[in-house]
Backbone as a chain_set.jsonl record, in Angstrom:
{"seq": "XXXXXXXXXXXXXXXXXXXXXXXXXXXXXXXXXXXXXXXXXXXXXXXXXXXXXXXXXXXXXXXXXXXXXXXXXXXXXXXXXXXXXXXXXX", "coords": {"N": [[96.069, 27.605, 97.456], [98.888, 28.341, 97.463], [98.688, 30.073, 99.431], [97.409, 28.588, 101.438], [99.527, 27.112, 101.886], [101.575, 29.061, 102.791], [100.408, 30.094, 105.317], [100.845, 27.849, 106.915], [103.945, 27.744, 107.134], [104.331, 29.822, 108.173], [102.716, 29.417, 110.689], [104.14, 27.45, 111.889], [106.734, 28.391, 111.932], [106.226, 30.927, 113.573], [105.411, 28.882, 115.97], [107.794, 27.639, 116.52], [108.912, 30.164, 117.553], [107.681, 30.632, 119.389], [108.22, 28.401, 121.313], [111.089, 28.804, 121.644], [111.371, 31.128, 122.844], [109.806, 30.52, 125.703], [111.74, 28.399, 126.409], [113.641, 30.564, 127.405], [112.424, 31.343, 128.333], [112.239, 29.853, 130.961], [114.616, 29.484, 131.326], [116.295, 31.667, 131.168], [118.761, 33.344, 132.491], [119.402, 35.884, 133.788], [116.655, 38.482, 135.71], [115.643, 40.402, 133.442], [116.326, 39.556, 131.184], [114.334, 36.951, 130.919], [111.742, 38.706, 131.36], [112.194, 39.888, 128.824], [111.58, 37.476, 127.223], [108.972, 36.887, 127.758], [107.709, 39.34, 126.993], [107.985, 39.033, 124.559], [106.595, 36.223, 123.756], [103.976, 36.995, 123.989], [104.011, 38.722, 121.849], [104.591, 36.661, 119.92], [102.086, 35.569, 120.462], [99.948, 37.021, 119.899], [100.518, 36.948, 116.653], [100.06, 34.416, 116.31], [97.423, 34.352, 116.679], [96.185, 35.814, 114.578], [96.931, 34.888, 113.061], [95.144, 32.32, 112.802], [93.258, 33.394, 112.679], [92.774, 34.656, 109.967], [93.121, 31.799, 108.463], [90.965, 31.134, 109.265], [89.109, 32.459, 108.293], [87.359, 34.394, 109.893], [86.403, 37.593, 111.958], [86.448, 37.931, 114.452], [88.482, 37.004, 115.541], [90.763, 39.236, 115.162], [90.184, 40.934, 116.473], [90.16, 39.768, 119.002], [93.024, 39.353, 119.382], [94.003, 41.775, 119.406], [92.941, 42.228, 121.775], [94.646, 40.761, 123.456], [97.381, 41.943, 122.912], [96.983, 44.015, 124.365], [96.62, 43.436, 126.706], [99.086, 42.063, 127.346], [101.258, 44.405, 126.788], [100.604, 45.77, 129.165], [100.936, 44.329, 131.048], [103.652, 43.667, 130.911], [104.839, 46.327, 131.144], [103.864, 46.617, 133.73], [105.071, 44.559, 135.564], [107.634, 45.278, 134.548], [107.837, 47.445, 136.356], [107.625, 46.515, 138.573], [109.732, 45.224, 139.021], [111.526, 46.469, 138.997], [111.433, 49.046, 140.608], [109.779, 47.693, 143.028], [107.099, 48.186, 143.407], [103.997, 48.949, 141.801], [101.908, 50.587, 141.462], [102.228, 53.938, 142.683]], "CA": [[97.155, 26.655, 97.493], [99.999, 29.027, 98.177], [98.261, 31.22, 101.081], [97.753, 27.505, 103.103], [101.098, 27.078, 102.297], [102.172, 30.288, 103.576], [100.005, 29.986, 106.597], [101.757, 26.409, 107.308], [104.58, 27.775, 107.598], [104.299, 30.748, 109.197], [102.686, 28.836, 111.859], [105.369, 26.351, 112.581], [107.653, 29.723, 112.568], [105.504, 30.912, 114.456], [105.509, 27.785, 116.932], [109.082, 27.627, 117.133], [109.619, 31.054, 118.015], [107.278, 30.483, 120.779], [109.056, 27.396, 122.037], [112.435, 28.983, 121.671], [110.874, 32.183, 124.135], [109.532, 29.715, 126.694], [112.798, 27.974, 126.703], [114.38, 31.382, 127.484], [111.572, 32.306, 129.562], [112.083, 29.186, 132.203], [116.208, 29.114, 131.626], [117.262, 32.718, 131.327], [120.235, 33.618, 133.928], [118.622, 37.479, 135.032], [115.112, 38.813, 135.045], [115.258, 41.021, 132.554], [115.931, 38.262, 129.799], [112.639, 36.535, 131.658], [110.872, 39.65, 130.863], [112.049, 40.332, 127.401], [111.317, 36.336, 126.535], [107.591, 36.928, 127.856], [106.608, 39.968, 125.812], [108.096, 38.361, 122.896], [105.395, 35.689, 124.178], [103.086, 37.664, 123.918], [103.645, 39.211, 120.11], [103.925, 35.487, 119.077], [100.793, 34.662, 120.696], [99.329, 38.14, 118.696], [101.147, 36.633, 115.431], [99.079, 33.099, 115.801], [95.755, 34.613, 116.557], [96.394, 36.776, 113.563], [97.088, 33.615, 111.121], [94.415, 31.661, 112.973], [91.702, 34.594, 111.883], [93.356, 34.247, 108.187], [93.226, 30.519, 108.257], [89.41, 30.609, 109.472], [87.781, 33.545, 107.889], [86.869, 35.183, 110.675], [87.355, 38.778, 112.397], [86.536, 38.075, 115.862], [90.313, 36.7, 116.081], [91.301, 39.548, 115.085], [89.527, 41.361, 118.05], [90.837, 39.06, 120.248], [94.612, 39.866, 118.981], [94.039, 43.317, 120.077], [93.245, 42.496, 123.189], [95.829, 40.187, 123.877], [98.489, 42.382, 122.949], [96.79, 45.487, 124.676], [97.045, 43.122, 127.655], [100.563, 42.014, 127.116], [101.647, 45.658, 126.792], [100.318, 46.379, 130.65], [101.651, 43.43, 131.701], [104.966, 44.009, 130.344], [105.136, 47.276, 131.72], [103.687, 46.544, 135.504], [105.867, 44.012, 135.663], [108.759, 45.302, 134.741], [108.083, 48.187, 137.11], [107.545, 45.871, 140.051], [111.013, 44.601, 139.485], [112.753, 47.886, 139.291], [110.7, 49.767, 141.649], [109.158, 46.899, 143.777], [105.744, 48.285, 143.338], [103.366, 48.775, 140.293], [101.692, 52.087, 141.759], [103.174, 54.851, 143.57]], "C": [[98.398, 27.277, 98.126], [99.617, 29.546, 99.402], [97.997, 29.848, 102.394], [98.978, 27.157, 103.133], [101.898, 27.785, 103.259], [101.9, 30.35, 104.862], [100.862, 28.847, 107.049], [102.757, 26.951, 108.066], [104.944, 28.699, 108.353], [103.389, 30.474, 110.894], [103.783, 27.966, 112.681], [106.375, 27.298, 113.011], [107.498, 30.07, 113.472], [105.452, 30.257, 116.182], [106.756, 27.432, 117.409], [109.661, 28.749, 117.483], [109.473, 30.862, 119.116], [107.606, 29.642, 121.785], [110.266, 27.979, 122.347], [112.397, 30.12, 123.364], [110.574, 30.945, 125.716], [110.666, 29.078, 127.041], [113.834, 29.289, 127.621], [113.754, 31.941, 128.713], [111.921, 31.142, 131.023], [113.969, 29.107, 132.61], [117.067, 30.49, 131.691], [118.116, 33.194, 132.736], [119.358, 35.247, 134.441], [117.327, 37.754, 134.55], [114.908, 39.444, 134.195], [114.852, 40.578, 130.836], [114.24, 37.732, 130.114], [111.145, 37.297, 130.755], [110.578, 39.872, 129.721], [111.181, 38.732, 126.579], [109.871, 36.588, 127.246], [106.805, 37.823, 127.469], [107.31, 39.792, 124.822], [107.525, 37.238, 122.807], [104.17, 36.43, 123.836], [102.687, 38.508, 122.716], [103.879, 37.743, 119.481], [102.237, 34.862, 119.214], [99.892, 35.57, 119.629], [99.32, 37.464, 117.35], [99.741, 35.414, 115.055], [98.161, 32.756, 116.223], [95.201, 35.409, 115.291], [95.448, 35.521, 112.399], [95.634, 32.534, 111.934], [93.212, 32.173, 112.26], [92.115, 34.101, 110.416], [92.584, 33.297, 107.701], [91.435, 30.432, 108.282], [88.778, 31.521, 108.807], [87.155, 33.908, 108.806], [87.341, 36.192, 111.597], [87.04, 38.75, 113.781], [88.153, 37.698, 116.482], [90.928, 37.959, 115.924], [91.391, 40.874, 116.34], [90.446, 41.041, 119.434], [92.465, 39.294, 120.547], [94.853, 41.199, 119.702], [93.924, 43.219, 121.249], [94.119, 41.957, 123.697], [96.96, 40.942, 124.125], [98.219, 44.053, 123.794], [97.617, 45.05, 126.132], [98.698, 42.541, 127.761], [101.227, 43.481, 127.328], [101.952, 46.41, 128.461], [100.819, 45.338, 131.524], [102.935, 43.685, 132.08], [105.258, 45.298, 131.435], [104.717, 47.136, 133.362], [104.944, 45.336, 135.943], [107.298, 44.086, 135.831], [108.903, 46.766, 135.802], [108.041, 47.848, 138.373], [108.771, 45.078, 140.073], [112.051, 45.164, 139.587], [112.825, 48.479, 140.531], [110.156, 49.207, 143.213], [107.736, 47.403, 144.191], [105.146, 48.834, 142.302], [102.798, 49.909, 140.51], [101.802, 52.745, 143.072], [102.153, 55.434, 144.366]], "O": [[98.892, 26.824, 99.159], [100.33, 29.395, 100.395], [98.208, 29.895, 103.605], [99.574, 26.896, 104.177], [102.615, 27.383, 104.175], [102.798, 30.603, 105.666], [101.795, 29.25, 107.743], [102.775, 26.862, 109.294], [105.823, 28.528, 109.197], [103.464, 31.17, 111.907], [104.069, 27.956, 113.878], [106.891, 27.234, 114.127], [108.258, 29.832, 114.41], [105.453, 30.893, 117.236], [106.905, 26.97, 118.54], [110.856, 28.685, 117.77], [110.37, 30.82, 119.959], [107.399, 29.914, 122.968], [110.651, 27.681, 123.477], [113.002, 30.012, 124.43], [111.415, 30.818, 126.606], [110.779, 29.108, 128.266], [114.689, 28.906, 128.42], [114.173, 32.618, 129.652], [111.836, 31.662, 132.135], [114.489, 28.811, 133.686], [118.218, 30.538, 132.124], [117.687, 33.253, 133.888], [118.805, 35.392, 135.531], [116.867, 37.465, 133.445], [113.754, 39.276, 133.801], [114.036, 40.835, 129.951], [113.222, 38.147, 129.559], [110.204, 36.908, 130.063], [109.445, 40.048, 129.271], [110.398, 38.817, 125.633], [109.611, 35.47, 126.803], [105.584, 37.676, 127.424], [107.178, 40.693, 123.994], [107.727, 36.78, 121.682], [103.414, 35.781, 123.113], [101.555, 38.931, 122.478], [103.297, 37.597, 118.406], [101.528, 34.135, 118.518], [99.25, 35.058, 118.712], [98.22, 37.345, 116.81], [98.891, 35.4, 114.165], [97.744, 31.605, 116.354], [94.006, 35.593, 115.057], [94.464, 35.326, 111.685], [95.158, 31.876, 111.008], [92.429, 31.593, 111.508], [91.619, 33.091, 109.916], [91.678, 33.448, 106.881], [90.769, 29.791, 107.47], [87.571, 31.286, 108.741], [85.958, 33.738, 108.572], [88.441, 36.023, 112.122], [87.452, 39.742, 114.382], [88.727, 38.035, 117.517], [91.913, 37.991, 116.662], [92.339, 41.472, 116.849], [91.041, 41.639, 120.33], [92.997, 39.388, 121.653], [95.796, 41.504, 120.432], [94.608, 43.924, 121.992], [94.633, 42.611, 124.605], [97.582, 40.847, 125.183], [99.023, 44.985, 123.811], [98.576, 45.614, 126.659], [99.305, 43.035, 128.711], [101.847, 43.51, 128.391], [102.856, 47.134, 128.877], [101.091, 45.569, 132.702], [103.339, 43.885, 133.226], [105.89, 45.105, 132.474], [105.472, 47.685, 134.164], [105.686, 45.659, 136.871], [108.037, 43.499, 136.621], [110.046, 47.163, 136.029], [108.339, 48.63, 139.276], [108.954, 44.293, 141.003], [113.147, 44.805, 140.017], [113.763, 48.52, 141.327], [110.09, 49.883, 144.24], [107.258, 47.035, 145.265], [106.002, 49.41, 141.63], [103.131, 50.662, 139.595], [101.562, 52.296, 144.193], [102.443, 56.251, 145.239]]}, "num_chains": 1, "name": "protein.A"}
């Protein structure tokens, strides 16, 4: 009773962080905001593959979390070195 509660709302949290990022990610004024609002994309998306595993009883989500955020991580970082640097390897 409480733990679908808890999930509830930590999804909708959840869901409005990720709206708030996307808002930030299509309206921010310099790229670096851009950047920061798309790997903070990328630990909400972690967050509500997390609570999805929870919610379902199952650990392949939680698999999948890992890779998400491995890939987020390399993203993040090529990215932001192709906007410093203007190329991703030297």
């Amino acid at each position: 009773m409480i733990l679908s509660w808890a999930l509830d709302y930590a999804t909708l949290a959840i869901a409005l962080a990720m709206g708030l990022c996307g808002w930030r990610l299509l309206r921010g004024p310099h790229m670096p905001d851009r950047i920061l609002a798309l790997d903070t994309m990328y630990v909400n998306v972690v967050a509500l593959v997390i609570l999805l595993g929870v919610r379902w009883h199952t650990a392949i989500l939680f698999e999948a979390a890992l890779i998400v955020a491995m890939l987020g991580f390399v993203g993040t970082v090529a990215l932001s070195r192709y906007v410093t640097r203007g190329d991703v390897i030297e």
